[in-house]
N, C-alpha and C positions, 0 to 999 in steps of 0.2 A: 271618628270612625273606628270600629273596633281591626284591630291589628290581626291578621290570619296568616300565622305562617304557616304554606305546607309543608315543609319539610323538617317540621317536627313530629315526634312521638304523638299518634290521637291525645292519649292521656296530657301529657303538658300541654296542648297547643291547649286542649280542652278547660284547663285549668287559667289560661292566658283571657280564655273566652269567656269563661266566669267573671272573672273580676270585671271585664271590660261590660260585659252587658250587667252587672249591677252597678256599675258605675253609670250607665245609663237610665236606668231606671232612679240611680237620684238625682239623676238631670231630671228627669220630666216630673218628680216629686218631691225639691228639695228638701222640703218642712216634716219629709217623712220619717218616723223614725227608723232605722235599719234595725233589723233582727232577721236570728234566724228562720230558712223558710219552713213548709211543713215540713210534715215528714210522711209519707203512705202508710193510710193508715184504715181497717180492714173496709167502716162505713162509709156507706156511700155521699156521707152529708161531707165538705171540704169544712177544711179546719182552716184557721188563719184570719177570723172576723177581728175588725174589718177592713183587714188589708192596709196597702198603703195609703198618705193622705191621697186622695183624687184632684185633677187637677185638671181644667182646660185644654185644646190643643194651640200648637203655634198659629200666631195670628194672622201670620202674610200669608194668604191663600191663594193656590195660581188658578184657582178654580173653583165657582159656586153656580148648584142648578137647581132648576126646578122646573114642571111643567106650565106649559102658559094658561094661562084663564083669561078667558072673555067674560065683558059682563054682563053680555046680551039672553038674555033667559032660552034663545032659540038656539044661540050657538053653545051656548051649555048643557044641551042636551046632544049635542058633537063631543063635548070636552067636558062630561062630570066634571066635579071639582076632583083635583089629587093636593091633597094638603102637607107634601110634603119637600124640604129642601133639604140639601145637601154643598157641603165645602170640600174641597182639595188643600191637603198643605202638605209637604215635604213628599212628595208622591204617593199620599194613602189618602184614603178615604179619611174624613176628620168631623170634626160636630154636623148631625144631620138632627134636621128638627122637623115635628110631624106636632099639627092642631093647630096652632098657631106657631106664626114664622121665629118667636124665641124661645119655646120651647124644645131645647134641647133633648133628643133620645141618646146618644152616643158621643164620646169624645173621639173614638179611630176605629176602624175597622184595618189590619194589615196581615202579611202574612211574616209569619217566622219560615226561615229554611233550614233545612241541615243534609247536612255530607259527613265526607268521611273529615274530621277532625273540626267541623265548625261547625256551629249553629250562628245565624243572621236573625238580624230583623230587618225587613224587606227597608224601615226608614232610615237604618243606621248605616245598610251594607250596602245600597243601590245609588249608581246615579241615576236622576230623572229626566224625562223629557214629558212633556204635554202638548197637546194640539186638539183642534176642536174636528169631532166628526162629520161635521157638516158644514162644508164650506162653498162658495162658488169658483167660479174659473178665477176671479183675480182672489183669492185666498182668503177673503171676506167670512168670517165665521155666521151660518144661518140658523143655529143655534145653541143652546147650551149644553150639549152632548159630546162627552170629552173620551180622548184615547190614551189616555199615562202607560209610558213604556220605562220601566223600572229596571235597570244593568247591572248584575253584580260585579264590585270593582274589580273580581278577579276573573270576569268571563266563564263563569261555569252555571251560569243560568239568567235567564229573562222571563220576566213580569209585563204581559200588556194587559192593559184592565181598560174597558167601555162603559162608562160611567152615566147615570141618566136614571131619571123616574117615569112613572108608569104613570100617565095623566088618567086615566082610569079608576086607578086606583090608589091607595094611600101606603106607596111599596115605592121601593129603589131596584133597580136590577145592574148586576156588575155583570161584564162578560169577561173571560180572564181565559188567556194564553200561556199558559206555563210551561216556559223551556228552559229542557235540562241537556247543557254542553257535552256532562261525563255521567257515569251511571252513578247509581247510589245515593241523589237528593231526591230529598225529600219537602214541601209544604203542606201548611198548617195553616187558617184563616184562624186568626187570633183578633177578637172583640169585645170592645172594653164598652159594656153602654152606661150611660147615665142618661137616665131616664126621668124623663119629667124635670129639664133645668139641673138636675144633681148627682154628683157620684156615690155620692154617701149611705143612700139606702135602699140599696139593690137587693135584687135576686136574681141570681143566675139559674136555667136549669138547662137540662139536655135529655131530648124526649125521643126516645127508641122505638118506635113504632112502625108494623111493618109497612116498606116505600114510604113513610111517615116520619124520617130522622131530620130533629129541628131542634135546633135552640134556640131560647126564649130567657125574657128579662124583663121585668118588672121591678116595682117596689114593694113595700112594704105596706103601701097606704092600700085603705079598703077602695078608693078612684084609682087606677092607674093607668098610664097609657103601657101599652105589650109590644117589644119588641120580638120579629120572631125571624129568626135567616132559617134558610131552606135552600137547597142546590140542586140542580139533576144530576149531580155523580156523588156517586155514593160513600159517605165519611168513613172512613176503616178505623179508627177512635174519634172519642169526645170526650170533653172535661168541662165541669166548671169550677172555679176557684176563686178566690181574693187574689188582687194584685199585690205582687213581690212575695208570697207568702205563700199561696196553694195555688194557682195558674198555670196554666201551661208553659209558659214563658220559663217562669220559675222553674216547671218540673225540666222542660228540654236544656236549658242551660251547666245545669249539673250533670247528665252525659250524654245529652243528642239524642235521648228515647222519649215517649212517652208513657212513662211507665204509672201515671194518675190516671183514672175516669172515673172522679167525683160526677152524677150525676143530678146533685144541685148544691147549693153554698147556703143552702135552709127547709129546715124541717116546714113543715107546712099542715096547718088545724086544718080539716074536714077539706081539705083540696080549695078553702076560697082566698086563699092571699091572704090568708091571716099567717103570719110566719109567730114562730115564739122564740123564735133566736135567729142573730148572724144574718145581720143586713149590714151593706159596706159596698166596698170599693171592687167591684166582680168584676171577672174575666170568662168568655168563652174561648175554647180552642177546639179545632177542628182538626185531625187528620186525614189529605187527602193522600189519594195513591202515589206509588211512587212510579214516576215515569219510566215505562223499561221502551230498552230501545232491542230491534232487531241487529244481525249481525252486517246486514248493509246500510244501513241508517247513523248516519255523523250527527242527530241529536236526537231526544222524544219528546212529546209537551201533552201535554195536559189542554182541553179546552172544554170550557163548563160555565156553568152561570151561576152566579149568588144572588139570591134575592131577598130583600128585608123588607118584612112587612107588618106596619105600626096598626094599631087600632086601638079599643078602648077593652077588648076582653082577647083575653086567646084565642078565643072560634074568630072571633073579626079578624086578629092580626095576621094565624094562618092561610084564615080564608085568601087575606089579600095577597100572601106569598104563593101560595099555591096557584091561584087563579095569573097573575103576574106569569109565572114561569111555566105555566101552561101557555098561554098566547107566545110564547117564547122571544126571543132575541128581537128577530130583526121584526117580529111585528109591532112589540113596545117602542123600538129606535124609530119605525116608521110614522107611528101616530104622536110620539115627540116632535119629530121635524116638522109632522103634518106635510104630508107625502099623501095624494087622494084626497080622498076628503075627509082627512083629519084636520082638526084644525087644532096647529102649532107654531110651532117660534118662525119658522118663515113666512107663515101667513101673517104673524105680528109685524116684520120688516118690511113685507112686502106694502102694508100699511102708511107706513112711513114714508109721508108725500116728497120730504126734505132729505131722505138720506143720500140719495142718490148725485142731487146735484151738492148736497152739502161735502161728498166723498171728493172731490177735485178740489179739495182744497185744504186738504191733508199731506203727508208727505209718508204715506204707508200704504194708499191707495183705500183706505176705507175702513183695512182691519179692526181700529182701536175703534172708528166708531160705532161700526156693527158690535162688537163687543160691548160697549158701552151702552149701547141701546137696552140689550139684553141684560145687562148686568143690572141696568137701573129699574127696569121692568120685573126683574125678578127676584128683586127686595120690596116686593107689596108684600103684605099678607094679602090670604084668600077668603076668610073667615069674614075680616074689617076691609071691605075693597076700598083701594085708597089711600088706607095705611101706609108710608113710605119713610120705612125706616132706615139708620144712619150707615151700618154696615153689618153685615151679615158673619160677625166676628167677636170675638171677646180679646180685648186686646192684651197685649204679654199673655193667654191664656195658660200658656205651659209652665207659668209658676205663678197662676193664678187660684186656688184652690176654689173645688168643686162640689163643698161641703156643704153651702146653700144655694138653693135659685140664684142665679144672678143672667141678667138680660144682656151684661152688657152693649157694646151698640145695637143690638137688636131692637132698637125702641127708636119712640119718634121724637125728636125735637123739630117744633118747628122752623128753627133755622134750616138748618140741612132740607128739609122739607122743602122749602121755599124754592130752593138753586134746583132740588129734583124736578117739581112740576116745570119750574119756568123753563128744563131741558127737554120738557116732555112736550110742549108747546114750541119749543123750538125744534123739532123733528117732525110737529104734523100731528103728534100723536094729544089731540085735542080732548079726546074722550078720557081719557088717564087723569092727565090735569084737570079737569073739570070735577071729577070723580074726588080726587085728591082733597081740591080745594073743599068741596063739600064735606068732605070727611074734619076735616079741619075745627068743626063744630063741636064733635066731640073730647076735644082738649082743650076748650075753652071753658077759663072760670068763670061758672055762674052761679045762681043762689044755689041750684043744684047738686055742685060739687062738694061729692064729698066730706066732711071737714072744713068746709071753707064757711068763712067770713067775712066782710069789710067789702072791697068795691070792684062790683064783676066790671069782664070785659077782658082782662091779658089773657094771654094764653100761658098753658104751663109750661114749667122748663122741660120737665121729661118725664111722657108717660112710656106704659110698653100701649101695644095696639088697638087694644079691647076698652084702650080708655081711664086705667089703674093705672095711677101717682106713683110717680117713683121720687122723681128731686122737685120742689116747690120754691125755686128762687126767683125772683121778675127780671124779668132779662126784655127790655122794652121794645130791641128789634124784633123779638121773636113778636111780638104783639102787634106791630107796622108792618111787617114783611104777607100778612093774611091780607091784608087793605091792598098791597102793592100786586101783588095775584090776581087779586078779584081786580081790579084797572087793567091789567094785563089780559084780564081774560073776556073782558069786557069788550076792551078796542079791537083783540081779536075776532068778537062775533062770536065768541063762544058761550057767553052768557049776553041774553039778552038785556033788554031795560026792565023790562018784567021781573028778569032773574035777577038784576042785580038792585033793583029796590027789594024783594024781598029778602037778600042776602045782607042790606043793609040795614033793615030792620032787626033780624037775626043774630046776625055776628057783628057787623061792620062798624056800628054805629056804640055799639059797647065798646067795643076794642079802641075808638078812636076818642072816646071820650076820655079812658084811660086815659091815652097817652098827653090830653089838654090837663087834665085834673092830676091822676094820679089817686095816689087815696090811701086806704090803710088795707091791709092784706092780712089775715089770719090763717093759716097753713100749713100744720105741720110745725117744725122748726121755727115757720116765719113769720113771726108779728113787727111786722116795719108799717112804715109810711112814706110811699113813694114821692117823688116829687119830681118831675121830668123834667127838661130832659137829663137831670141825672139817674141813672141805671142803678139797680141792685147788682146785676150781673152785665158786663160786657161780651163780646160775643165769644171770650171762651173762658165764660161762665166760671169766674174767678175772683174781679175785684168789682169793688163799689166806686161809682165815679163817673165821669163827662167821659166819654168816649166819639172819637169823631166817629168809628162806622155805625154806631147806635144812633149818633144823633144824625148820620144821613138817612138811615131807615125813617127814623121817627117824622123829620121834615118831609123826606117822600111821600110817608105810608099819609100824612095830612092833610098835604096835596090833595093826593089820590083822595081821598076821602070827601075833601070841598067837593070835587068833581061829583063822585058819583050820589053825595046827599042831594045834587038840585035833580039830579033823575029822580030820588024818592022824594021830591019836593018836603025837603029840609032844607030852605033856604037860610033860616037862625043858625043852622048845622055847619051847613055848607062856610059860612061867615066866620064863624067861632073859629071851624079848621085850620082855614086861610089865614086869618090874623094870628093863631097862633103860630102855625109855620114860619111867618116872615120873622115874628118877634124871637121864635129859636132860633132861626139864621139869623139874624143881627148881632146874637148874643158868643156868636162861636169863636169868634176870636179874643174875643176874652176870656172864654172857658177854657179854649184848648189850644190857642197858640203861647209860646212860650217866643218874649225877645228876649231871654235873661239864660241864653241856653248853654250850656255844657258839651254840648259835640260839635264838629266841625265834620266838612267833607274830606280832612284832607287829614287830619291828628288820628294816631291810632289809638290816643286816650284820651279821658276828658280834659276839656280845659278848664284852667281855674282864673279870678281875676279879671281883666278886661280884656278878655281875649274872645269873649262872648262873638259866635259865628249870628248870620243872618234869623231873621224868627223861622219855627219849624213847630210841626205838629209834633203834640206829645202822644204818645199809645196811649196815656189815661189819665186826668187830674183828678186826683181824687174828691177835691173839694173846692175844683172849679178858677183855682189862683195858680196857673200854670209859672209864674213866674217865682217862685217860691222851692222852698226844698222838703215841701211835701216829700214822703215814702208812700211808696204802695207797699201791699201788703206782704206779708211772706206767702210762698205759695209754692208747692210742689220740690219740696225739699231748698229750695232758693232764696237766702234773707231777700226783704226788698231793698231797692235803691231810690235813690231821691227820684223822683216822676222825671225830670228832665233829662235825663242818661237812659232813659228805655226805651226804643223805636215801635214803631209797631205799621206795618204798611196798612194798617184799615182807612186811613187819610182817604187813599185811593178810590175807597166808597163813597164819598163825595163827589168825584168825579163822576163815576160810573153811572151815580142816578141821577145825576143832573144838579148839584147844589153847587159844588164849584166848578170854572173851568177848568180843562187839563192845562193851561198855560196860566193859572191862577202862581201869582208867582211864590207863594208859600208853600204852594204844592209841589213845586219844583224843586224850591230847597228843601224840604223834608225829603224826597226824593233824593235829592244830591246824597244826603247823610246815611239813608237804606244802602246807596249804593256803595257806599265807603267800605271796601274788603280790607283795608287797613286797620279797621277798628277791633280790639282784643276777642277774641271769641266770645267772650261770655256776652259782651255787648252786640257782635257783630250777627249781623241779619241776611248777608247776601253770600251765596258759594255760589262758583260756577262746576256747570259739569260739561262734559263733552256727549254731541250727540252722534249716530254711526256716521253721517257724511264729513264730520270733523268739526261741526259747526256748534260754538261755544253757545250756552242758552242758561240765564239764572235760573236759581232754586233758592226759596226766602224761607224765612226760619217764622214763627208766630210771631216775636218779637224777643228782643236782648231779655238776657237773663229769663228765660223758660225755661221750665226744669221735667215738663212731663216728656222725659226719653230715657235712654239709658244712662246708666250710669259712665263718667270716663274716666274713672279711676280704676273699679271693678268689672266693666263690663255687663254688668247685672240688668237683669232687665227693670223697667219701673217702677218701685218700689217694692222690688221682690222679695227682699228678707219679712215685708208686712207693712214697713214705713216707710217714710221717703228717706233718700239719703243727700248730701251737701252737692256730691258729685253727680245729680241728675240732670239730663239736657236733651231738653227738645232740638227736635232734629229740621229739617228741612220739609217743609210741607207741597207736595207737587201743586196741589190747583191755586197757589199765588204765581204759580210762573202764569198761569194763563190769568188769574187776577192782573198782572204785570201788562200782557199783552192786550188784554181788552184796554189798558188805561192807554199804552201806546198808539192802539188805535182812535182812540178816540182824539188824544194829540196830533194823529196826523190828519184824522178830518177837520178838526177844527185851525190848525192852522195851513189846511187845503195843499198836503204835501203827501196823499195818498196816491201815488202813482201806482203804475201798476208792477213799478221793481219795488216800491216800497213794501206794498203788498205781501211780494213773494218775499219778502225778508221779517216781513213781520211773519208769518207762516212758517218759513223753514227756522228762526228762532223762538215762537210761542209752542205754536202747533207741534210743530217737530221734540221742542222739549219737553211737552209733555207726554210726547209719544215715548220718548225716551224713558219716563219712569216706570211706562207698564212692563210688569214682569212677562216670561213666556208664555204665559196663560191671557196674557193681554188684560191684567188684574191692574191696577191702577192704588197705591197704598196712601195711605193717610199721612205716615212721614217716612222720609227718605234718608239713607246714610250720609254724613255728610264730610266724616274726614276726621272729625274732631274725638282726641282719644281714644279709649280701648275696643278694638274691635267688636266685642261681645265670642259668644262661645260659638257663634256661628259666621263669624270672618266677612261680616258685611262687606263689599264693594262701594267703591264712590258710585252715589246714585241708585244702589241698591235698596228697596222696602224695606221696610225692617216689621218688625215685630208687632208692632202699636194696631193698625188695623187694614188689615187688604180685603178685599176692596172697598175702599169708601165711597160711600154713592155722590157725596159732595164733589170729590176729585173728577169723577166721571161727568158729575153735571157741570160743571165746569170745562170742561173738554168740550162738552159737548155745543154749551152756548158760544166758546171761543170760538170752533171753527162757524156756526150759526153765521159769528157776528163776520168771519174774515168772507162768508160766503157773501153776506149783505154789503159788505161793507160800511157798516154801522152797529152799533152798541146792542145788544139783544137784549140786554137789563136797564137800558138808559131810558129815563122818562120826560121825554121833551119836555111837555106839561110840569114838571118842576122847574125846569130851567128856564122853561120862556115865564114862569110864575114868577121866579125870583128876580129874573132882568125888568121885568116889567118898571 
């Protein structure tokens, strides 16, 4: 935080505030290079192209929205489409994307303030609070319309901002309260867009027209999407400029004025987006009024609305600002909620045949799962209905550079995929999942796809939503986890016999041949020949090798498969499946138990010699002779280690669908060795955290020796200098605690010790600990802090999100199926039909 003394000279404190908010500016752009800024100069084009490098925003988000969509053609004419989302992170407004759900328009929208001897930025200078607008009597959030009240640390003014999109149209609208403590400050909306996925090749401009004052942002390209804000109080200056160079930011930080209004950051051929110079890394800046107060009034504020509105041409994008901020406030907030007969995010819950009774079996009264609900519902795209992508984040973004497109998790893997629908199916909400799975079709390699050769049927690693490749490695769960859906959704009645032989004909029957055969793969980077059940990629899409949670997909997803080929009377099909299934379960203890092993439960290092502890699951062999001193690979800044010293709880996935029992007694001892917190950090896989009733609850790591986290030497994020470095380390991931607790449950039905104090104790420590990792926003993160080394520049807390990705829709869908399963009292991912196949 920058340092504000008042009782120095303006001029020095002033000079104090320089250094400190350029010091901040190469936090959020370290690769930038520093130079001096402009300087005023008489044209009206901004000098300083093209600015600093651009770069993502931070990635733990306490907040993401959108308007909801139905897919019903009768209720969409209640609810146009509005194609656009929006994030929260450190109290500002942060990546909002319009067209499709990865395409990024903006990395933040914030305001700068100034007084008598300071200038702020609203992220650097405020503490924050968040809360959702729309809640019921027990505090249950009913949509995704948020109130961020932003404090400066020295009490001389506050920030509430009403955050939420316009389902009508393809616009954001902020409502903002601006109060001022003592006279003489002043804000400023300062916006940084990158548009179209990028920061690199903008245009800012600022259009003066009369009741007509708007700023606008594009690129360069003759397609571009338009950003345009519009207010109903009236701007008293405007500027555009390059970041750290000709900006507003830049200009007020050297003495508290605005003493720029560049009117755009590029010349422009015949008025169509042809620029001929100076595209880059732009900023707008707004001067709002200054709040006067009268002589019986102890503060004054400011109350106004900001509205940003995206389209494909400037008349579109105004249009939608303009029309936005005419219907004004509370009629946009109303037809979000769906208030009347709007149809909105409560009519969505209301839908939800499970929530209600599934909420009594939470220990927060419901909030995390209403949350969840919504949060996982509002990472579709609207464009590709169905699409259900991984999280609505770019992770480490803020030293991520924003020089090219990048999707980050905005894109679909069908893994993550799979845990979403089956949460959406465990709420009731049967039409999503159905929706979803269909969609599923479209990432599946066929002669079709692009580029490809060799032998359809898997699906891809990772496209973005439209169906565009991004990474082409085989990752064989992802290929069984589409077969285990469709059975899922089949038993449910949600696809008929009808539907699901034609789906078999379609997808199903490709995909499972795959996973009997295998075959040769040409793709991009990939010309292999697979050969199952050893994987190209395990489930995080890393090493080549036998992995147990692959290979319980793959025997599930077979299963499943026998089954539903004698509905498409594929009875040869159905046979093949079956026989191969058992012959890969036969083979697993060979593949992937280790008696020859290296850890104990009880040593905090390896042992060597005949001191070898009970057999245990290995996280991966690579080449199938678990007893050996195979290395896995290097990976994520981390040399490998011999396979038998690296844990990894995916075992548990065996249980889960039914291939071992939970009292399988290898499974027990691998277990024993997860739980071992005595084991050196780099190996060690289990922390404990405390949850608010005092109640201790684990948090698992991916497995020993991971290295995608920060650094704990430097505190760095990710591989932020550009590479990986020695000192990187994966942190604590929240949805294995509830992986953790689904397996416990399943060990106490099975060995019939589910009472109903068992119950409340599997709840108050699953449930409860996963409640525990949602931040204030009720956001749910991809890894968690976990104790180990350098805090980073942001003073992580135990158990605190960190940087990597908030919200992940996986974390949430896992929340959501735990409490499912503690409502049922039984497994919500568990597939009888494997287990009664394999005891047979």
């Amino acid at each position: 935080m920058i340092f504000r003394p008042s009782n120095l000279p303006v001029q020095f404190s002033k000079t104090i505030l320089t250094i400190a908010v350029t010091g901040f500016l190469s936090a959020c752009s370290p690769s930038s290079t520093q130079t001096e800024p402009a300087k005023p100069i008489a044209s009206n084009i901004a000098t300083g192209a093209p600015g600093n490098e651009p770069t993502w925003a931070f990635a733990g988000k306490t907040g993401i929205g959108t308007s909801y969509q139905a897919y019903d053609k009768e209720e969409l004419e209640k609810s146009p489409n509005s194609r656009v989302w929006f994030s929260i992170a450190q109290g500002v407004l942060t990546e909002t994307m319009y067209g499709l759900i990865h395409n990024a328009q903006l990395k933040e929208m914030q305001f700068i303030i100034t007084g008598e001897g300071f200038v702020d930025t609203e992220k650097d200078n405020t503490t924050s609070t968040i809360d959702y607008l729309h809640k019921d009597k027990m505090g249950r959030p009913l949509s995704l319309a948020y109130k961020v009240v932003n404090r400066d640390i020295e009490g001389k003014y506050e920030i509430e901002k009403h955050i939420f999109t316009d389902p009508k149209r393809d616009s954001l609208m902020m409502r903002v309260i601006f109060t001022a403590f003592e006279d003489g400050i002043t804000p400023y909306v300062y916006l940084n867009p990158h548009i179209d996925n990028s920061g690199a090749n903008d245009i800012a401009k600022v259009i003066n027209e009369p009741n007509k004052q708007q700023l606008q942002a594009y690129t360069g390209a003759s397609q571009s999407s338009v950003l345009t804000l519009r207010s109903d109080l009236v701007f008293t200056k405007a500027s555009a400029g390059f970041v750290g160079r000709s900006d507003g930011l830049t200009d007020l930080k050297q003495d508290g004025k605005m003493d720029w209004q560049f009117t755009s950051t590029s010349e422009e051929k015949n008025h169509n987006k042809q620029p001929s110079q100076n595209l880059g890394n732009v900023a707008l800046t707004a001067q709002l009024p200054t709040p006067q107060r009268s002589t019986d009034e102890k503060d004054s504020s400011l109350d106004f609305n900001l509205v940003l509105g995206f389209g494909q041409s400037k008349t579109e994008s105004l249009a939608n600002a303009d029309a936005t901020l005419a219907d004004g406030n509370n009629t946009v907030l109303d037809t979000y909620n769906g208030k009347g007969d709007a149809l909105g995010w409560q009519d969505y819950l209301a839908s939800l045949t499970q929530l209600s009774p599934m909420s009594a079996n939470t220990t927060d009264n419901g909030k995390l799962l209403y949350a969840s609900a919504l949060v996982l519902k509002a990472q579709e795209d609207k464009t590709h209905p169905g699409a259900l992508i991984a999280s609505l984040s770019n992770p480490w973004g803020d030293t991520i550079p924003a020089t090219k497109a990048s999707t980050g998790y905005k894109a679909v893997w069908p893994r993550d995929f799979y845990q979403c629908a089956m949460a959406f199916l465990a709420m009731g909400d049967t039409q999503t999942a159905k929706v979803a799975f269909e969609y599923l079709k479209k990432v599946q390699a066929t002669k079709d796809t692009p580029g490809f050769s060799g032998t359809p049927g898997w699906f891809l690693q990772k496209t973005q939503v439209d169906g565009e490749i991004e990474w082409v490695a085989v990752q064989l769960d992802q290929t069984a986890m589409p077969i285990m859906l469709a059975w899922k959704l089949w038993q449910a009645g949600v696809l008929t016999d009808s539907d699901i032989a034609h789906w078999y004909a379609q997808m199903l029957k490709p995909a499972a041949e795959f996973l009997v055969t295998g075959g040769e793969v040409n793709l991009g980077w990939n010309h292999s020949e697979i050969t199952p059940l050893k994987t190209q990629q395990e489930r995080w899409e890393e090493q080549i090798g036998y992995s147990p949670s692959t290979s319980a997909a793959v025997i599930s997803g077979l299963i499943a498969a026998s089954e539903i080929a004698k509905v498409a009377d594929d009875n040869q099909g159905a046979e093949r499946y079956l026989i191969t299934a058992k012959t890969m379960n036969n083979k697993l203890s060979k593949l992937l138990i280790t008696d020859n092993g290296l850890l104990s439960a009880t040593s905090p290092v390896p042992l060597t010699g005949k001191q070898a502890p009970a057999p245990y699951y290995l996280r991966l062999a690579p080449n199938g002779t678990p007893n050996t001193d195979d290395r896995l690979g290097d990976n994520n800044g981390r040399p490998g280690l011999d396979q038998r010293l690296v844990l990894d709880g995916g075992f548990l996935e065996l249980v889960r669908y039914g291939v071992r029992p939970a009292q399988d007694p290898v499974i027990e001892q691998t277990l024993a060795l997860i739980d071992n917190t005595q084991l050196e950090d780099q190996l060690r896989v289990k922390y404990l955290f405390t949850a608010k009733d005092g109640t201790q609850f684990p948090g698992f790591r991916r497995y020993g020796n991971d290295g995608y986290g920060e650094d704990t030497q430097t505190g760095d994020n990710y591989a932020e200098k550009g590479s990986n470095s020695l000192g990187q380390r994966g942190r604590v991931w929240p949805f294995f605690t509830g992986e953790r607790g689904h397996y416990e449950l399943a060990k106490a039905i099975q060995s019939d010790q589910l009472t109903k104090e068992k119950q409340s104790e599997l709840i108050n420590t699953y449930v409860q600990g996963m409640e525990a990792f949602a931040n204030d926003g009720l956001m749910l993160p991809e890894q968690a802090w976990d104790g180990v080394g350098h805090a980073t520049r942001y003073q992580y807390q135990l158990g605190q999100g960190t940087n990597s990705a908030t919200p992940l829709a996986w974390t949430h869908a896992e929340y959501i199926k735990l409490v499912r399963s503690m409502t049922d009292k039984q497994v919500w991912d568990h597939y009888e039909l494997v287990s009664k196949t394999l005891n047979e």
